[in-house]
Each structure stands twice: as C-alpha cells, then as structure tokens.
C-alpha positions in Angstrom: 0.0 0.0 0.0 1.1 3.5 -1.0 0.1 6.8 0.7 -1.3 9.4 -1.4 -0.6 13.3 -0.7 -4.2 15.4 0.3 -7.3 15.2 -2.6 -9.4 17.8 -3.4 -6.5 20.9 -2.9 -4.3 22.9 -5.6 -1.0 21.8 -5.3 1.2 23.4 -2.5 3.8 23.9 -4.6 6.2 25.3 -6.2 7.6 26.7 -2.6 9.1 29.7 -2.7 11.8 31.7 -0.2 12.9 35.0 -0.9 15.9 36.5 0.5 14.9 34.4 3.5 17.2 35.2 6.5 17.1 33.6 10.3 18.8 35.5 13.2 18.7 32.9 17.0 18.4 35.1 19.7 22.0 36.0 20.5 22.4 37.6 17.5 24.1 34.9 15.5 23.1 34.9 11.4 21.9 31.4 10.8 20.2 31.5 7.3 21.5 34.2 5.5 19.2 35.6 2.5 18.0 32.3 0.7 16.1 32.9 -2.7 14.9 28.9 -3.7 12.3 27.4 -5.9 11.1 23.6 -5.2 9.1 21.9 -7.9 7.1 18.8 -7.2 8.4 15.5 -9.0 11.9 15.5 -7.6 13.0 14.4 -4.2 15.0 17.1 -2.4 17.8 16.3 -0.4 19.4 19.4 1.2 23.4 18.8 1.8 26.1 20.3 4.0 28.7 20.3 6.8 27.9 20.4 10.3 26.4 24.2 10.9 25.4 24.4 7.4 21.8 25.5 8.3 20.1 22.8 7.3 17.8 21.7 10.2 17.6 25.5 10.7 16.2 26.1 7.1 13.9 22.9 7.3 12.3 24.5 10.6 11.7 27.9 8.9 9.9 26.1 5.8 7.8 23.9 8.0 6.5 27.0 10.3 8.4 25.8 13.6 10.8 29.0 13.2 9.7 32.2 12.1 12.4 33.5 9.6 13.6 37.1 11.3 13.6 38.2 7.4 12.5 37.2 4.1 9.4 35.5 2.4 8.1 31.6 2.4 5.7 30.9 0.0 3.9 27.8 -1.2 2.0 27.9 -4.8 2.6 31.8 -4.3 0.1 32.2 -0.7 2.6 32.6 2.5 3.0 30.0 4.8 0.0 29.3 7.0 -1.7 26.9 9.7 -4.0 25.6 6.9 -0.8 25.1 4.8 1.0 23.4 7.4 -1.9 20.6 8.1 -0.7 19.7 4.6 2.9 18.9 5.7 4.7 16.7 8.1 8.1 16.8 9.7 10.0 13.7 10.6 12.8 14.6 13.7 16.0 12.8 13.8 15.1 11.6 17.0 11.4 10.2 16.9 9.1 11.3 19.6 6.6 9.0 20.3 3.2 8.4 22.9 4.1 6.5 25.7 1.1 3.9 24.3 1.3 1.0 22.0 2.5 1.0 18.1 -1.1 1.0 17.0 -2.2 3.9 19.9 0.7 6.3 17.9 -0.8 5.2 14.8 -5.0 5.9 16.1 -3.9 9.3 17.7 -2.9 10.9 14.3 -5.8 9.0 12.5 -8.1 10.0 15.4 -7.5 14.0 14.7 -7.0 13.6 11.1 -10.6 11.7 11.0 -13.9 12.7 8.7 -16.2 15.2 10.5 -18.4 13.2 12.4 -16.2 10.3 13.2 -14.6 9.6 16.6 -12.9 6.7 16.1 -9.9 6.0 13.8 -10.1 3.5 11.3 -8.4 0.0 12.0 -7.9 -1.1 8.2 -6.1 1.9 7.6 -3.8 2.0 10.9 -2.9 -1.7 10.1 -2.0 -0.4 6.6 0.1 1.7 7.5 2.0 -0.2 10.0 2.1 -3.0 7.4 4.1 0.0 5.2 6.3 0.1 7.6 7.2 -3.8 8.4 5.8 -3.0 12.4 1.9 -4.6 12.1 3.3 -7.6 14.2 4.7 -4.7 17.0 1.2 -2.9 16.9 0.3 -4.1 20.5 4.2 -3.5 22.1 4.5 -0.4 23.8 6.1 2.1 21.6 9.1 2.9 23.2 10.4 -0.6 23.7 10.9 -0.3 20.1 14.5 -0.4 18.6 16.1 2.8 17.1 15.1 1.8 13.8 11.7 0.6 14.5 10.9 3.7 16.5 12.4 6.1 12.8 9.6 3.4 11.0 6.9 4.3 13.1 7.5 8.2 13.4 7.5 7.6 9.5 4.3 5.4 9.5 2.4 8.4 11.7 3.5 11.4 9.5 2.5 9.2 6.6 -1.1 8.8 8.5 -1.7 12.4 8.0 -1.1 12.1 4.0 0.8 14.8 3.7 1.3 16.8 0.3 5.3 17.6 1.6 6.9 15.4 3.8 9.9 16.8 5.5 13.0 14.5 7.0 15.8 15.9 9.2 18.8 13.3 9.1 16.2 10.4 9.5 18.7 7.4 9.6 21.5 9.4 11.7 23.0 6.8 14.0 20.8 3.8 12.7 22.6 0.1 11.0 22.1 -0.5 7.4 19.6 -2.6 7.7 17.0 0.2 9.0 18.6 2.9 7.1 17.5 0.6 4.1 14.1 0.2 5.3 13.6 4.1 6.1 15.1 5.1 2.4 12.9 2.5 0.9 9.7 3.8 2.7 10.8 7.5 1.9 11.2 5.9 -2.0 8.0 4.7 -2.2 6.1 8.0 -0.4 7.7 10.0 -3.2 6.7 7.7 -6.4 2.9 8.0 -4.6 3.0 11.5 -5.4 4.7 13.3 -1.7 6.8 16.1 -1.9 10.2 14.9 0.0 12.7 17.1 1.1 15.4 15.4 3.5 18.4 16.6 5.0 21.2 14.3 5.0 25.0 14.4 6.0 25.4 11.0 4.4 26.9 11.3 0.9 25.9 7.7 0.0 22.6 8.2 0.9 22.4 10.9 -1.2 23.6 9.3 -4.2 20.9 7.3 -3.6 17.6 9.1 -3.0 18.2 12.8 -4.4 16.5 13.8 -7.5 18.2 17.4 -6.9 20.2 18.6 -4.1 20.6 22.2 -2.4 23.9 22.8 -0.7 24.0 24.7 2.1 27.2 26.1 3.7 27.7 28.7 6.7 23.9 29.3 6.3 24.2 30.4 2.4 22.9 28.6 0.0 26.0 27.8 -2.4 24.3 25.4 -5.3 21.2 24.2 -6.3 21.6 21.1 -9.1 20.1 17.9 -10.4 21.3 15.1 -8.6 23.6 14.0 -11.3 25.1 17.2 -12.5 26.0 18.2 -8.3 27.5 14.7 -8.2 29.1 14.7 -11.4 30.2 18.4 -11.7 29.6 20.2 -8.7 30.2 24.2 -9.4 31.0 25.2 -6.5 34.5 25.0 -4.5 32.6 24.3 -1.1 30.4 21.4 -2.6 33.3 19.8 -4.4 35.7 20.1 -1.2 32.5 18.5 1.1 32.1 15.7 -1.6 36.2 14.7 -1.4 35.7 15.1 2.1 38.0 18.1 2.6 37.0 19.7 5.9 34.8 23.1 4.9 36.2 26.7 7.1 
C-alpha cells in the first residue's frame, strides 16, 4: 500500500523563499538571504557540513521557526496553519506516545478523521504499520521499540496524516544498514505516490541514492542548487566539491 498526498487541494507547490534570512536570539546569522524554488516531481535532499543551516532552514519552511527576514511561500500564498496541516516533519530523533505502536498510529488517525467520526479507522492503521514492516509490533509499547523501528513508526504516523510535503531531518542518523535501508525505501515509495520529499542528510551515499536534486547549504548560504547528477558529477562550486572529497569546509 502506497500513501497518497491530500485530494481535493491545488498543489502546494512550487515553494518559494525570498531572500529568507534567520537571526537565534543572540544575534548569531543562521540563514543568510535564501532565494529557492522547489518543484514537485523531484526528491530534495538538502546537503552540507555540520552548521550548514540545514535543520535551521527545514524549521523555517515547515512553520516551527519564524524567519527574522524574508518570504516563504507555497503555490505563491505565504506559509500558514491551513498550509501546514498539509505537511509533516520527521525529527532525527522520533518522539513517540508513551502507548502502543497501534495507539501512535490511532492518535494521528483520530485528529485527522472525517467530520463526524470519533474513532480511527483499524484497516487503515494496520495499513500503515504493514508499510512500515511494524503490524506484528502494533500491540508492544512504543518505546520498547529499537532505534530503527521507533524512525519506521515516526515515518508510518506522518504518513497517517497524508501529507502533500513530507519533511525528513537526518532520519537514519545513528541507525545500522539494515534500518537505514528500510527508512530510504519507505521515503522511496512515499515519493513515487506523489509526496513532496525534502530530506536533509550528512550521508553522501545516501544521497547518491535518494536525491532527484540537491541544495547545498554552507555557513547558512545557500551555495548550489543542481540535479542530482550534474552536483554529483560536476559540482560548481569550490565548497560542494571540497564537502564531496571530504575536505573539511572553514
């Protein structure tokens, strides 16, 4: 089974920033005047070193930061609460209920449900879980899960609200093969059902693997926006071609 992005709704994209800055409260620039277009049909992988921005930036496009300068826009109408029901955020570190696989799953399905229901609906919770290889965990308690299983499940409940953009920060930091495997494959199969994706990664490899384009981020600029195979191929810009040799960025 394959989750669809939201029916009945324009598209939200292309998003948009314009000169889209971030200042933290001790006056340190973090995001320094961004101008970036996103098309649908491509999955984004945003790149860099360590204190690149990129968790920063991912924030500010998902509403959790409010840019200190700058526009976000999505299919031209600025960011929103309506607009953000149509997204999800996955963390690096999954926070989850302190209930059962299955009670993560109903919560989301319970708020997201038709006008007029109160319960959520079984068939689809079991879906989902099946999505995510955990419908045999769906009565253990959620946090007895392993590192992996815990990503699949925080995956499994953003998926629950079908979301039109899907956003991943460093998603398989930390985790073995096996689960990072399992998370890019899920991530794979969100984006052929139509979901915007837009991950931030440190892993090269992984990279390779998933990106359909890639923005680089370094020092809170953004240095180069590419298709995936050019940026590997023929990156244009000294920082991205020192951070793919692995050359330390300063």
């Amino acid at each position: 089974m394959r989750d669809a992005p939201s029916h009945g709704f324009a598209s939200l994209l292309p998003l948009q920033t314009c000169d889209l800055t971030f200042t933290a409260a001790n006056g340190s620039r973090l995001i320094h005047g961004i101008d970036l277009t996103l098309d649908a049909g491509s999955l984004t992988v945003v790149m860099g070193p360590n204190g690149a921005g990129k968790s920063v930036f991912l924030r500010l496009l998902h509403g959790l930061l409010e840019p200190t300068g700058g526009t976000i826009k999505y299919a031209g109408e600025p960011l929103s609460d309506a607009i953000r029901k149509r997204q999800a955020l996955v963390f690096q570190k999954p926070v989850l209920l302190r209930r059962s696989v299955a009670a993560n799953i109903d919560f989301v399905l319970k708020l997201r449900a038709r006008p007029g229901s109160t319960q959520p609906d079984p068939v689809r919770r079991d879906e989902l879980l099946d999505q995510v290889g955990l419908l045999d965990r769906a009565a253990q308690p959620a946090r007895q899960l392993s590192g992996g299983e815990q990503q699949r499940l925080a995956l499994a409940r953003a998926l629950a609200t079908r979301p039109d953009i899907l956003f991943l920060d460093e998603p398989t930091a930390s985790l073995d093969p096996a689960s990072t495997l399992m998370i890019e494959q899920i991530t794979s199969d969100a984006h052929a059902a139509g979901t915007k994706i837009i991950c931030v990664t440190h892993d090269v490899a992984q990279a390779r693997r998933l990106a359909g384009d890639v923005v680089f981020l370094s020092n809170g600029h953004l240095i180069e926006t590419a298709n995936a195979d050019d940026f590997f191929s023929n990156p244009k810009s000294r920082e991205a071609q020192a951070y793919l040799e692995g050359r330390l960025i300063v």
